[in-house]
VEXVEX-584774 format. One record per residue (C-alpha): residue number from 0; x, y, z; residue in one letter. Coordinates in steps of 0.02 Angstrom, whole numbers, plus 50000, padded with zeros to 5 digits. Layout:
BEGIN
+--------+-------+-------+-------+------+
: vextor :     x :     y :     z : migu :
+--------+-------+-------+-------+------+
:    NUM :     X :     Y :     Z :    a :
...
+--------+-------+-------+-------+------+
***
This chain:
BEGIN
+--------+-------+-------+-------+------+
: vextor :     x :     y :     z : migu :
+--------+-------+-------+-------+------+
:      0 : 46701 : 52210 : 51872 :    x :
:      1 : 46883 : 52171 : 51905 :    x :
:      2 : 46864 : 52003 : 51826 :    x :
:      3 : 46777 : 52074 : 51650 :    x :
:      4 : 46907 : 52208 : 51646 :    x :
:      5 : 47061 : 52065 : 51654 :    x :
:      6 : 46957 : 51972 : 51541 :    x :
:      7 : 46942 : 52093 : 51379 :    x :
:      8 : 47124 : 52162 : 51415 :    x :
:      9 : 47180 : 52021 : 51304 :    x :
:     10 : 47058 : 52002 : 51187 :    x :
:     11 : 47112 : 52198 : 51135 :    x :
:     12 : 47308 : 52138 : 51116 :    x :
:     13 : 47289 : 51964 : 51053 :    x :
:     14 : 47307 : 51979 : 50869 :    x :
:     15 : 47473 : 52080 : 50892 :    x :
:     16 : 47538 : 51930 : 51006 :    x :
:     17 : 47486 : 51816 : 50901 :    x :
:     18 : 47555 : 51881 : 50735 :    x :
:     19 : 47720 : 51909 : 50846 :    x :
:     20 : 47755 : 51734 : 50900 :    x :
:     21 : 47685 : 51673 : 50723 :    x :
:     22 : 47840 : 51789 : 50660 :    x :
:     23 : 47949 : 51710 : 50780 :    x :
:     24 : 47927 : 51510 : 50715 :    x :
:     25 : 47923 : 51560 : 50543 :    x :
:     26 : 48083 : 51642 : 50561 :    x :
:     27 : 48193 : 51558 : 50665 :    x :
:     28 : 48118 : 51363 : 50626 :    x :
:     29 : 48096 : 51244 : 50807 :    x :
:     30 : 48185 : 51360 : 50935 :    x :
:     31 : 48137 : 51252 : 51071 :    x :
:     32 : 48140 : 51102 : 51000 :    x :
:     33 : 48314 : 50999 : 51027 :    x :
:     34 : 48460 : 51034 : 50903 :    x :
:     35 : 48462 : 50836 : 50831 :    x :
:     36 : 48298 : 50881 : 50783 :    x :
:     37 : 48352 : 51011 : 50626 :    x :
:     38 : 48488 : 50888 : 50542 :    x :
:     39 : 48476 : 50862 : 50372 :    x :
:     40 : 48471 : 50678 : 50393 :    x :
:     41 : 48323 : 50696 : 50488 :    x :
:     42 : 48239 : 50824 : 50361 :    x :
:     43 : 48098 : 50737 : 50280 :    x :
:     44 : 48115 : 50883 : 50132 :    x :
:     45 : 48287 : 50870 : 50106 :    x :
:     46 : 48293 : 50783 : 49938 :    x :
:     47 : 48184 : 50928 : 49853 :    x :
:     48 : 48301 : 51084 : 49954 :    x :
:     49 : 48441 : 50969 : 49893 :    x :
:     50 : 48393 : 50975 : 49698 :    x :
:     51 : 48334 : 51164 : 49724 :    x :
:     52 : 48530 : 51196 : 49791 :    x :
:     53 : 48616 : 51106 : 49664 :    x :
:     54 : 48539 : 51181 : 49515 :    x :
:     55 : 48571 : 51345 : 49602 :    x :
:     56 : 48755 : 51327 : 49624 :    x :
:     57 : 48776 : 51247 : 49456 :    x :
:     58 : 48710 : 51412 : 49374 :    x :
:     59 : 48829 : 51504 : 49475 :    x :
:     60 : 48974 : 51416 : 49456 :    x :
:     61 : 48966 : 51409 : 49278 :    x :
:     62 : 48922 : 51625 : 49268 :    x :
:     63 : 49069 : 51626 : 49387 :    x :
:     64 : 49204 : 51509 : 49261 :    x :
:     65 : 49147 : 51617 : 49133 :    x :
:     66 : 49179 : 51786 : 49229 :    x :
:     67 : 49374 : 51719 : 49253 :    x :
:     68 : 49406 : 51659 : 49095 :    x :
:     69 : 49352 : 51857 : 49013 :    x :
:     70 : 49486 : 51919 : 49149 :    x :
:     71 : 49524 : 52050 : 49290 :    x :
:     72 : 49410 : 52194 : 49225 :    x :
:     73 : 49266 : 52087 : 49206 :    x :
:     74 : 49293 : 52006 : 49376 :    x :
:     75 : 49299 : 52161 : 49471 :    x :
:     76 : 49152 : 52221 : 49388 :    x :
:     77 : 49075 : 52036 : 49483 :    x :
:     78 : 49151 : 52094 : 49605 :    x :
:     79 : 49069 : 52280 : 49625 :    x :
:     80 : 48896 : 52220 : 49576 :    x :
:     81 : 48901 : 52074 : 49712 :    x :
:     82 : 48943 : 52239 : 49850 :    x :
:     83 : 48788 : 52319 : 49794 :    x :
:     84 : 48680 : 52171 : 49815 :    x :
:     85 : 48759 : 52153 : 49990 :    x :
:     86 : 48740 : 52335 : 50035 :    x :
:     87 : 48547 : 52334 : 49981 :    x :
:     88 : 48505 : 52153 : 50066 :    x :
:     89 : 48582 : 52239 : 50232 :    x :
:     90 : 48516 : 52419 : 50210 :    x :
:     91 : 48359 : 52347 : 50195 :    x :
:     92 : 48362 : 52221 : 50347 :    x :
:     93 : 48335 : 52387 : 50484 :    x :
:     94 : 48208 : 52477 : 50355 :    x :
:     95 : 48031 : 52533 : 50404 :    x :
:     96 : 47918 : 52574 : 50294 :    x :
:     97 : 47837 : 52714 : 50396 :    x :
:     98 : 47993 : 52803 : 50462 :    x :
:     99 : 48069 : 52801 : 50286 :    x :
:    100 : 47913 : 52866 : 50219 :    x :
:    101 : 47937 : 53036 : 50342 :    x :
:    102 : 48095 : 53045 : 50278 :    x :
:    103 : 48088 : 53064 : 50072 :    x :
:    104 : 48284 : 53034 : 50023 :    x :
:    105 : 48342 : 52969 : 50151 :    x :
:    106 : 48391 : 52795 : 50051 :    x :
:    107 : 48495 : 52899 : 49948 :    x :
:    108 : 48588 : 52982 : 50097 :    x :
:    109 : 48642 : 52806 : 50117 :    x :
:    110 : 48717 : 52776 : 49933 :    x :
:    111 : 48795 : 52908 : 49942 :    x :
:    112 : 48906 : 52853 : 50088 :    x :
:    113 : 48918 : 52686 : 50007 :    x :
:    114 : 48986 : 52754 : 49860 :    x :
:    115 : 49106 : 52873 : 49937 :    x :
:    116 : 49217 : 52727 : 50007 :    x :
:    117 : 49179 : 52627 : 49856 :    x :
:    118 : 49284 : 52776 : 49759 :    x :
:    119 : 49401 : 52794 : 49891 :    x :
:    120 : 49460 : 52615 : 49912 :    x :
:    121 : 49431 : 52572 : 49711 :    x :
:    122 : 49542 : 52732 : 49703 :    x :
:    123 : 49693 : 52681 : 49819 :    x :
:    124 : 49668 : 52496 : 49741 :    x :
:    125 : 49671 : 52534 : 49555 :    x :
:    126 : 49761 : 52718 : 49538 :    x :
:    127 : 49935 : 52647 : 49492 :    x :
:    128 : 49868 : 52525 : 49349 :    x :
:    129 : 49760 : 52661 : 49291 :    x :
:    130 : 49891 : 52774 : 49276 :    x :
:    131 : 50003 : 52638 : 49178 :    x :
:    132 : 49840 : 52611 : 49059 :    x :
:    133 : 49838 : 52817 : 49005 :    x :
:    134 : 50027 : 52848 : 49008 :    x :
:    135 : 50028 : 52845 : 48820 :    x :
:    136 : 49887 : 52982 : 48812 :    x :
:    137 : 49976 : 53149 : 48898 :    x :
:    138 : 49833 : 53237 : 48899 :    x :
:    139 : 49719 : 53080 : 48990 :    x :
:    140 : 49899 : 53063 : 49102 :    x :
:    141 : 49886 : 53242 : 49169 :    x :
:    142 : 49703 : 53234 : 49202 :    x :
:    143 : 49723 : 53073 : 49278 :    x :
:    144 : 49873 : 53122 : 49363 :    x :
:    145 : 49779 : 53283 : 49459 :    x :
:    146 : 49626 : 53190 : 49510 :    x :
:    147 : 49753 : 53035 : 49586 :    x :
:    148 : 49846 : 53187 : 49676 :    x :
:    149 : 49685 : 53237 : 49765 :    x :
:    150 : 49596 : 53091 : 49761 :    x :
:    151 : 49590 : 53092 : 49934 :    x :
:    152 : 49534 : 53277 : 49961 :    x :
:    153 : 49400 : 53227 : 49843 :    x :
:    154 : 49337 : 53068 : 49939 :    x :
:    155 : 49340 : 53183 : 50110 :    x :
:    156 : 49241 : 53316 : 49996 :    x :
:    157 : 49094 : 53182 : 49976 :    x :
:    158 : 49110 : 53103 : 50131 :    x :
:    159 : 49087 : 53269 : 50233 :    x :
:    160 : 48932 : 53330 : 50123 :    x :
:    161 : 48849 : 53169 : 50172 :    x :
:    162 : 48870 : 53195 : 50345 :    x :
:    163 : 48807 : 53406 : 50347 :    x :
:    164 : 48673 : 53303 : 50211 :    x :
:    165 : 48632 : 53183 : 50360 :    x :
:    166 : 48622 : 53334 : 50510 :    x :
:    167 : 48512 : 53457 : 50385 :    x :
:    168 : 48394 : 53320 : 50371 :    x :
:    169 : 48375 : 53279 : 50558 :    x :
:    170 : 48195 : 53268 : 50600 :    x :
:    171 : 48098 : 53274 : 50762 :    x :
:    172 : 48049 : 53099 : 50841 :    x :
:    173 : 48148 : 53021 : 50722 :    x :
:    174 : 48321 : 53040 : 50781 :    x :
:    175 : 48343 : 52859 : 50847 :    x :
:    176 : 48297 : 52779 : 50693 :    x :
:    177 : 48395 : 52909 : 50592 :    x :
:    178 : 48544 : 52883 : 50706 :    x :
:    179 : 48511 : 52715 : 50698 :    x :
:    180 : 48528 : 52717 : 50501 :    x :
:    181 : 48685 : 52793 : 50533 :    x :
:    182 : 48786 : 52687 : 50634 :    x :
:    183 : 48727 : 52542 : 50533 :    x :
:    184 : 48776 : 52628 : 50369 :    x :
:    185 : 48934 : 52643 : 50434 :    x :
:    186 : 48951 : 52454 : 50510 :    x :
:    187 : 48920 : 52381 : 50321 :    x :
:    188 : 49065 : 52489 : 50246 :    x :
:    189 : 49182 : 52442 : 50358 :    x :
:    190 : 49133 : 52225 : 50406 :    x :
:    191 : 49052 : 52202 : 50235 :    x :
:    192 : 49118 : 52331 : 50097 :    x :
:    193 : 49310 : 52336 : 50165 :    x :
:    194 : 49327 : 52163 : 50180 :    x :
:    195 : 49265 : 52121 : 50025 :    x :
:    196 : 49373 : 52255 : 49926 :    x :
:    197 : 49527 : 52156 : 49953 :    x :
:    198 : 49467 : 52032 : 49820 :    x :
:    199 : 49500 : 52163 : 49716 :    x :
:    200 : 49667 : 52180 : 49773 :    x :
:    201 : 49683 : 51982 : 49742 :    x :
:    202 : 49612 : 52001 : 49554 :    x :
:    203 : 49763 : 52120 : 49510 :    x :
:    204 : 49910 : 52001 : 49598 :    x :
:    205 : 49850 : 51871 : 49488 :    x :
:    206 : 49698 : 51767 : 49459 :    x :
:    207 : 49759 : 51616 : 49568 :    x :
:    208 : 49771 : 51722 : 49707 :    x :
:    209 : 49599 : 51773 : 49685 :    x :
:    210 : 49533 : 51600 : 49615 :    x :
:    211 : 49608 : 51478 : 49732 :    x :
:    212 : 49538 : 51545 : 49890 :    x :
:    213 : 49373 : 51601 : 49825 :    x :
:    214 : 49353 : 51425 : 49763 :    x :
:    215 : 49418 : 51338 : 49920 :    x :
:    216 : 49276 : 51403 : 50019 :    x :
:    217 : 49167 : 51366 : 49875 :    x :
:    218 : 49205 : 51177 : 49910 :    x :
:    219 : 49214 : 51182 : 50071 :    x :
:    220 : 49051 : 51256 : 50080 :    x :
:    221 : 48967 : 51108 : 49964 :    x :
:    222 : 49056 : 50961 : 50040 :    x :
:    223 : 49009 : 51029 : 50224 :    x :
:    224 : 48827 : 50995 : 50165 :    x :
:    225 : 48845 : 50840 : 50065 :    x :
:    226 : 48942 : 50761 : 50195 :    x :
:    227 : 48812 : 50818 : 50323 :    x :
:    228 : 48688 : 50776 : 50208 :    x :
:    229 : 48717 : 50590 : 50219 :    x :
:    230 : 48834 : 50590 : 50373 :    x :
:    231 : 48770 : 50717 : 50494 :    x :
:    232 : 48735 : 50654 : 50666 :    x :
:    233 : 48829 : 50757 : 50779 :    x :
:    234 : 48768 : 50949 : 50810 :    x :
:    235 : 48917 : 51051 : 50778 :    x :
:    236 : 48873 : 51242 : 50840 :    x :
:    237 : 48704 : 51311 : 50907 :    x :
:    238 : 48699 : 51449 : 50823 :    x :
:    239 : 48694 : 51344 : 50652 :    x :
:    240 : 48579 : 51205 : 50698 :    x :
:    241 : 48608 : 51099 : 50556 :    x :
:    242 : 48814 : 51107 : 50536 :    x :
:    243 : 48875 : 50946 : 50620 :    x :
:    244 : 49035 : 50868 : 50650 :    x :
:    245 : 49042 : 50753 : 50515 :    x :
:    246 : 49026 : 50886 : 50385 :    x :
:    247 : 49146 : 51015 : 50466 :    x :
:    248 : 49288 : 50869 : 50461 :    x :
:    249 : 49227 : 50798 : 50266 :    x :
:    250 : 49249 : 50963 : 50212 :    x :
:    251 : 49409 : 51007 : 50301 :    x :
:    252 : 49481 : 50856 : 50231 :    x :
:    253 : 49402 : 50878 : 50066 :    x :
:    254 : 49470 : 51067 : 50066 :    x :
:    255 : 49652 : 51012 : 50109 :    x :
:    256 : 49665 : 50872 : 49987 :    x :
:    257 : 49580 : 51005 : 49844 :    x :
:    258 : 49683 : 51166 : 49879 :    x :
:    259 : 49845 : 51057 : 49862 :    x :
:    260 : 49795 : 50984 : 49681 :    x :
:    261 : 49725 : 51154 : 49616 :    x :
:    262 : 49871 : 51264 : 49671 :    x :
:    263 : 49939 : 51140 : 49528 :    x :
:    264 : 49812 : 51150 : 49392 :    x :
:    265 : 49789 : 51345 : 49426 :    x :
:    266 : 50000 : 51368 : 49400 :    x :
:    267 : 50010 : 51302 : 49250 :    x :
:    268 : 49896 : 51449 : 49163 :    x :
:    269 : 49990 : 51636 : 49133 :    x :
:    270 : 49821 : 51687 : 49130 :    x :
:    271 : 49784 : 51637 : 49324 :    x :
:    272 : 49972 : 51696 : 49394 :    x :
:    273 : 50045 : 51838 : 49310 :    x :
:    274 : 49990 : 52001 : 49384 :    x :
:    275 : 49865 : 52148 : 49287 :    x :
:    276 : 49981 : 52297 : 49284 :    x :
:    277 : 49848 : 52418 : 49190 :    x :
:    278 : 49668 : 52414 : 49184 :    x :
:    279 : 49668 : 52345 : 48976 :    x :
:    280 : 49605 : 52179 : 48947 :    x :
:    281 : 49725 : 52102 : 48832 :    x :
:    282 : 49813 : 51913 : 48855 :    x :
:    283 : 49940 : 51909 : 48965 :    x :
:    284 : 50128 : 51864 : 48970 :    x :
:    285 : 50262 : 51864 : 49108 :    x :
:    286 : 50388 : 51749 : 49203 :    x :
:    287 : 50268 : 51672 : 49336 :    x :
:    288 : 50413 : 51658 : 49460 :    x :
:    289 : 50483 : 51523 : 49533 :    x :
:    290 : 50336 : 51501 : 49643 :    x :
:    291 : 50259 : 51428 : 49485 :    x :
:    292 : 50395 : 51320 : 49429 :    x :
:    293 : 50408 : 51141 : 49467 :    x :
:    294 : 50551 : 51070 : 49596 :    x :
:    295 : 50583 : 50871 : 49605 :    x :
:    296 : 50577 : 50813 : 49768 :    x :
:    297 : 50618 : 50607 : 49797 :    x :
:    298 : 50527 : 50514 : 49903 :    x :
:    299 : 50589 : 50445 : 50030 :    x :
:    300 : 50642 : 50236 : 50034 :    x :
:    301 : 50507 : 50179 : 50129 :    x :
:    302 : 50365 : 50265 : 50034 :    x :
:    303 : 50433 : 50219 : 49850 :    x :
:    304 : 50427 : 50056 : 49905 :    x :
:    305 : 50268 : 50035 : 49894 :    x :
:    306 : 50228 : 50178 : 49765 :    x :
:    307 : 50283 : 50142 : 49532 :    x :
:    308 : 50393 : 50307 : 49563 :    x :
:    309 : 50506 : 50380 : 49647 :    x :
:    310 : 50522 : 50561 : 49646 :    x :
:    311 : 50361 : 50693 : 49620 :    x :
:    312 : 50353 : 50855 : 49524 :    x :
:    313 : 50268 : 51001 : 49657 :    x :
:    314 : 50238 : 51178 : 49638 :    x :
:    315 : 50314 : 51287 : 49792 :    x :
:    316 : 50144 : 51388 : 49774 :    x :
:    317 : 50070 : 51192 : 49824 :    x :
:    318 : 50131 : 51239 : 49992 :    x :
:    319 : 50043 : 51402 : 50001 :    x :
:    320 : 49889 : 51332 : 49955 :    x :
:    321 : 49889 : 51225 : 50105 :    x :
:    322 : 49903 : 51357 : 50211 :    x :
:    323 : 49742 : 51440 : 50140 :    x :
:    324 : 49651 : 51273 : 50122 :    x :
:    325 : 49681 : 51266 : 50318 :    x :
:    326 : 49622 : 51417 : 50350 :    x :
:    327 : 49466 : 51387 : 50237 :    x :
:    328 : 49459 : 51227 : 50319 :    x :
:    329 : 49451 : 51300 : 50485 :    x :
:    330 : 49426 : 51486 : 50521 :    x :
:    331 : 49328 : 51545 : 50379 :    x :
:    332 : 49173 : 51453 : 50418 :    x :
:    333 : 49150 : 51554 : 50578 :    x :
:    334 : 49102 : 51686 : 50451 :    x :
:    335 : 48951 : 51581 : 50419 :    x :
:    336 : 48922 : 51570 : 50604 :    x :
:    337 : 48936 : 51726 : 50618 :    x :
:    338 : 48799 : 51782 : 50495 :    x :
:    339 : 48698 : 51642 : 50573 :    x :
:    340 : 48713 : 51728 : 50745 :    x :
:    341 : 48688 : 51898 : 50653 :    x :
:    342 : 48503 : 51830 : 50571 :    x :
:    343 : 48446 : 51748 : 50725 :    x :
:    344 : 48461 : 51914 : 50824 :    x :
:    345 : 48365 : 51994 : 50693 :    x :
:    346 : 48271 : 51854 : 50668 :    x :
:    347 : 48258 : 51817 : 50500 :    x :
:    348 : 48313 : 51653 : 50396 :    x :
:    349 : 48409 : 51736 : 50262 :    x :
:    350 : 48483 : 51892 : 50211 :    x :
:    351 : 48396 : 51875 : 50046 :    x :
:    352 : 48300 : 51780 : 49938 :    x :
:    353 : 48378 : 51810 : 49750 :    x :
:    354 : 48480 : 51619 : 49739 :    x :
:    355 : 48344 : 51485 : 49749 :    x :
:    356 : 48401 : 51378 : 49864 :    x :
:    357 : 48547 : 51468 : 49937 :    x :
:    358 : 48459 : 51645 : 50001 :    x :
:    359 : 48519 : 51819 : 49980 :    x :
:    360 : 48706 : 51860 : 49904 :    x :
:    361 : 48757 : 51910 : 50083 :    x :
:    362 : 48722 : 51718 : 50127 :    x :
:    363 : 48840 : 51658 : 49994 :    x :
:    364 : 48975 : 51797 : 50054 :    x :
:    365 : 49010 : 51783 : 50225 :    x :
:    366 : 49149 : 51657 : 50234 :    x :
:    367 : 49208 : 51738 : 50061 :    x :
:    368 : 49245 : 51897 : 50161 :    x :
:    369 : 49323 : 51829 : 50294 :    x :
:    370 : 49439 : 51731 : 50157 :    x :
:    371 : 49494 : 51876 : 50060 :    x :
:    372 : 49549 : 51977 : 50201 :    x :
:    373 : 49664 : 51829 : 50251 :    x :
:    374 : 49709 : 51766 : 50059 :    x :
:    375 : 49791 : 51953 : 50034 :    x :
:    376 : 49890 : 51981 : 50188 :    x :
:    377 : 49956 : 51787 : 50183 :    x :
:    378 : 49992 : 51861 : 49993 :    x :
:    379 : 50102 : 52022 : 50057 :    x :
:    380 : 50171 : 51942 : 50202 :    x :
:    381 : 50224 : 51769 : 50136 :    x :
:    382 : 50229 : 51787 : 49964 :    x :
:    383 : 50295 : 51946 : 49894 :    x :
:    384 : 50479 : 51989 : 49888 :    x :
:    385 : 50521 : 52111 : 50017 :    x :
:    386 : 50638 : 52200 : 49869 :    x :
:    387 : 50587 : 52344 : 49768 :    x :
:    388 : 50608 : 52339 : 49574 :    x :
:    389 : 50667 : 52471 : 49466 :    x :
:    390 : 50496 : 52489 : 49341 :    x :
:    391 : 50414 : 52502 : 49522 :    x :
:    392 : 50535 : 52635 : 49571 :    x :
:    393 : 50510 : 52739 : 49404 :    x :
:    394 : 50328 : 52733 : 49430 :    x :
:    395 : 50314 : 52812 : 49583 :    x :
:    396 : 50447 : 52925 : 49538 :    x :
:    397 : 50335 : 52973 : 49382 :    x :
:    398 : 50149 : 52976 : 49460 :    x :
:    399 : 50226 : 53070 : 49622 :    x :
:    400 : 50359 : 53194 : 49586 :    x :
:    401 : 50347 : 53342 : 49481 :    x :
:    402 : 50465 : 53390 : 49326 :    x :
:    403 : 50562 : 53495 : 49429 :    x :
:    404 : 50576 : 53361 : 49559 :    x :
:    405 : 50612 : 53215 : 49424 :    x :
:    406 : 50771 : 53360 : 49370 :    x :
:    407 : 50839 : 53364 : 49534 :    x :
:    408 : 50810 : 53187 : 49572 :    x :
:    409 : 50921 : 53143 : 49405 :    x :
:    410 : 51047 : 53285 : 49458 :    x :
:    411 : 51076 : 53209 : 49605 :    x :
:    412 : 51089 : 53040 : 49574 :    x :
:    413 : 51186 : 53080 : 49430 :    x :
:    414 : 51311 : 53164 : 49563 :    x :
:    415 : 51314 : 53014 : 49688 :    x :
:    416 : 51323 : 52881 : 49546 :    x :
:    417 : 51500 : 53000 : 49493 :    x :
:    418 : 51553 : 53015 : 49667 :    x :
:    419 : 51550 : 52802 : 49683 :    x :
:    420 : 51637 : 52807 : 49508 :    x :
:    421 : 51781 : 52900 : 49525 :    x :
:    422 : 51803 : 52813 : 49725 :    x :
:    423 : 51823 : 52653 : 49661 :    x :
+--------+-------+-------+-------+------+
***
């Protein structure tokens, strides 16, 4: 009796095992079989996958040249759509069906969370230049005015009826996945949705500080698999089975060599350097700096020996854009390892499955993030000039103070500007 009862005990579980480990191959391809074993070189596919990827990335970067060359507005709005892509790819990845379907609006509970911080860091990112677009209108610059004043009462408003929203709709046996929800709601605002508002940031210092490292990663990102492609022998991480050595080095080299020479092409446009002050879309003119003007440097004897000059024309931004090639070169791709690490523990191959070839937006992202973050505090730390300016001065001075306080503030400075007067 003991043997029949052993006996049917597995027969009763065996599809769910079955369909379990099935999940498991599908998902994360040859687990157990060695790491040489998933290089492209060795991928008897590869050719088609290749095609698939190239037409793929020759849609987007052609959407994407267009985007730029219509300006800031239109590539924040790029920008905002790309976040809500992300957000649904990884609000969906802990989703079950049954749960949600005990819980009717409880998607929207996280929207609303999502959109929240997309108000409140659009709002501390863009309330300046949207005050300098409506100054003409008095009316529009009052209204605008009050809401900027408590813009973060407002946010904290939202934020704290989503959270009562979120305990009202506590339900019984449910409270780990709603918890759950939760804590991973909050997790993509601040790895995925913070990160990736600094590009924002980028877009209204300029273009090129926006363009340059977006498209550094860009070609890092393709020459790490054409050079593994064809080169690829040596496994590189574990947790990417098919990154090698081969491509990690092409590419670095490739990204160094490309950041230098487009940190030149990019100067040379007003369009790409000079900042977006307002939120209008006209053309754009402004002194690009002496960042973007060229300095003569000669060569030293031994090199114009052998070189038809002897003296080259470089950019001081050129030097900058070494310093983010590098970093594109080397520490950005451990977003992609990251993301790799963060699939394989849910086990799935891609975030997504809307770019043929490529996977889900969150796949083409996660070095982008991770590059943004970096591009704008190398920008404030290294680039800007510590000094304030006067127009800068008057506008907080404007947005901030009241009339009485703008009176007092010319009172007095009218007195100390006398009192240096009459002592010298």
């Amino acid at each position: 009796m003991h043997k029949e009862n052993t006996g049917d005990a597995p027969s009763a579980h065996t599809p769910r095992v079955r369909h379990h480990r099935k999940r498991n191959t599908d998902v994360v391809a040859g687990a157990g079989k060695p790491n040489g074993s998933h290089l492209l070189v060795n991928d008897s596919s590869k050719y088609k996958s290749f095609l698939v990827r190239a037409y793929s990335t020759v849609w987007m970067i052609g959407g994407f040249a267009l985007i730029v060359y219509l300006g800031h507005l239109y590539i924040t709005a790029m920008v905002v759509v790309i976040q809500i892509f992300m957000a649904r790819e990884l609000f969906n990845l802990l989703r079950k069906a049954h749960e949600d379907k005990q819980l009717p609006g409880f998607r929207l509970l996280n929207w609303h969370f999502f959109f929240t911080a997309m108000l409140f860091v659009y709002g501390r990112i863009l309330s300046q230049r949207l005050v300098n677009t409506v100054t003409p209108d008095k009316v529009l610059y009052r209204l605008v005015t009050s809401l900027i004043k408590y813009h973060m009462a407002i946010c904290y408003s939202l934020y704290i009826s989503g959270f009562v929203w979120f305990i009202l709709t506590l339900k019984k046996k449910m409270y780990k996945y709603q918890f759950s929800q939760y804590a991973w709601t909050h997790m993509i605002l601040i790895v995925v949705f913070t990160q990736s508002s600094f590009t924002v940031a980028n877009i209204f210092e300029g273009i090129f500080w926006f363009l340059l490292p977006a498209s550094l990663i860009v070609i890092n990102d393709i020459f790490a698999y054409i050079c593994g492609f064809f080169f690829g022998r040596t496994p590189l991480i574990k947790l990417s089975p098919k990154k090698t050595w081969e491509g990690f080095i092409g590419a670095s080299i490739t990204t160094m060599i490309s950041a230098f020479l487009l940190a030149d092409i990019m100067g040379r446009f007003l369009w790409l350097t000079c900042p977006r002050e307002d939120l209008s879309t006209g053309w754009l003119q402004c002194d690009p700096g002496p960042l973007f003007k060229q300095e003569t440097h000669a060569l030293p004897g031994w090199i114009s020996n052998w070189l038809p000059w002897k003296e080259i024309y470089v950019l001081p931004v050129q030097w900058h854009a070494l310093c983010l090639g590098l970093f594109a070169s080397i520490i950005a791709p451990f977003g992609g390892f990251f993301a790799s690490g963060f699939k394989r523990a849910f086990k799935v191959k891609d975030f997504g499955d809307s770019i043929p070839g490529h996977g889900g937006i969150t796949d083409r992202m996660d070095c982008q993030m991770v590059m943004a973050v970096f591009a704008y505090i190398y920008h404030q730390s290294f680039v800007v000039p510590e000094s304030l300016s006067v127009d800068k001065l008057l506008d907080q001075i404007i947005t901030n103070l009241t009339l009485e306080e703008q009176q007092a503030l010319f009172m007095k400075l009218g007195q100390v500007l006398q009192e240096k007067v009459i002592g010298s």
